[in-house]
N, C-alpha and C positions, 0 to 999 in steps of 0.2 A: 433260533430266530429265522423267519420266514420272511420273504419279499416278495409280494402279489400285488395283480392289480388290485386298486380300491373298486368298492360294491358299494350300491348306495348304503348298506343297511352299515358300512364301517363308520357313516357320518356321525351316527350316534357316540362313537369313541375320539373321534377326532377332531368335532367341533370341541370339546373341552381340551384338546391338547392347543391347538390353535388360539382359542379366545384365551387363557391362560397367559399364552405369550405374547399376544397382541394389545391385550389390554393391559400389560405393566408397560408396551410403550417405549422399552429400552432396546432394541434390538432390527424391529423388521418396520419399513416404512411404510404400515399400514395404518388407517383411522383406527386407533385404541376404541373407539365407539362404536365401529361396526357392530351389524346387524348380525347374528346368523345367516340370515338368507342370502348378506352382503358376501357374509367371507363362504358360503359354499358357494357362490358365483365365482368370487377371486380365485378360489382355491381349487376349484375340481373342472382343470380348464379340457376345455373339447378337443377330440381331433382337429390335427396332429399332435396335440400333445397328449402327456399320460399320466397318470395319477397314481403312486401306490402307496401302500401300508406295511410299517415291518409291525410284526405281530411273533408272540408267543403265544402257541394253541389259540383261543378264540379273543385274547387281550392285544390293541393297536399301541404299539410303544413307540412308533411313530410314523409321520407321513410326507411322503414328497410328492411338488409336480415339477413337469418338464415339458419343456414346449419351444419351439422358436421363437429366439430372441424377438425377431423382430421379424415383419413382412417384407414380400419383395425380396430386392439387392438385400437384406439384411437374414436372410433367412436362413440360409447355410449355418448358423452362430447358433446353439442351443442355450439355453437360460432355466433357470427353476430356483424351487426353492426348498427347507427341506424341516422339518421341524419336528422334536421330538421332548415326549414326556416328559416330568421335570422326573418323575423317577426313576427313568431310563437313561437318566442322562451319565457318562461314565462308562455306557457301558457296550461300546463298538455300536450303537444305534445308530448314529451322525454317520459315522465310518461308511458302514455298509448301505446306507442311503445313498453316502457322494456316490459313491462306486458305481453302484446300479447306475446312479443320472448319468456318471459318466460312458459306463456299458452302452446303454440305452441311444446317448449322443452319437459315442462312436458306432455302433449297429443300423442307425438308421441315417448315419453319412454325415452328421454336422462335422464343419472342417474343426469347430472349438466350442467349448463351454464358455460366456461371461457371466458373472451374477453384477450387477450393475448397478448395487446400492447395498453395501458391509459395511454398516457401523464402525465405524475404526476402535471405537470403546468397546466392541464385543472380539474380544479378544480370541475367548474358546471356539469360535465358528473361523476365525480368520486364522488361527494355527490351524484347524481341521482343514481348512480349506487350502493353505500350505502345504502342509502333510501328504493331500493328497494333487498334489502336482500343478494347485491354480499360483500364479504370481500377482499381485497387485500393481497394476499399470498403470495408477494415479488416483489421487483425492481429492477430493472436492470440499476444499475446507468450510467446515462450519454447516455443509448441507443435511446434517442431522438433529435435530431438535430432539436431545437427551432429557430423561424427567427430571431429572438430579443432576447430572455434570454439562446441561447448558446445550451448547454447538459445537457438536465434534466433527470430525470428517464423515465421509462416505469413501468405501476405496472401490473402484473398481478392478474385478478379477476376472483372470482370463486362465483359461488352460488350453493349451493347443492340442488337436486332438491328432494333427498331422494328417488327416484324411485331403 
């Protein structure tokens, strides 16, 4: 497995990993109805941020962005997000994505990573994201609209990058 920037022409493999996820609506706090056009505007953000795809030979098994948190005084703080295949899933995809985002934050000097809205019911991304060195600094009870288990938290995650 490969981790490159994305190319427009990877959009054709990634828009279906994406709306897959987005519109079961359990996971990432996005409009389940999104457009296409909508989620390659959310999803393939400008400089400074970066876009890539882990790929096997010419198949996208998944894709991440990364960008600053937030403008201004809040800039220093990287943020992203990171999604991959359901048939990929299992299989170090997730893994080698965090990694990269975190390489990527610590290379271009963010002091930490936040992801700033984690399902608390999405379990598998919140141990990956354990795993790989974020801790959860607090929840925000009930600000998830789950399709099936209701309002669950959102946690937010921080990893310090020591920079």
């Amino acid at each position: 497995m490969e981790i490159r920037a994305f190319e427009e022409h990877d959009w054709s493999q990634v828009w279906p990993i994406i709306e897959q996820i987005v519109r079961k609506g359990d996971t990432f706090c996005y409009d389940p109805f999104q457009t296409e056009a909508q989620a390659h505007d959310m999803w393939v953000v400008p400089s400074p941020g970066h876009v890539v795809v882990a790929v096997e030979g010419q198949r996208v098994l998944g894709t991440s962005n990364m960008y600053p948190n937030r403008p201004g005084p809040g800039s220093h703080i990287a943020s992203g997000n990171f999604m991959v295949a359901s048939e990929a899933r299992g299989q170090g995809v997730g893994q080698a994505l965090g990694e990269y985002l975190l390489n990527w934050a610590s290379t271009c000097g963010f002091a930490g990573v936040q992801f700033n809205a984690v399902a608390a019911s999405n379990t598998p991304a919140t141990r990956l994201y354990e795993r790989l060195g974020f801790t959860v600094i607090g929840t925000v009870p009930g600000a998830f609209r789950h399709p099936t288990l209701g309002p669950v938290g959102l946690h937010v995650m921080y990893h310090d990058l020591g920079a």
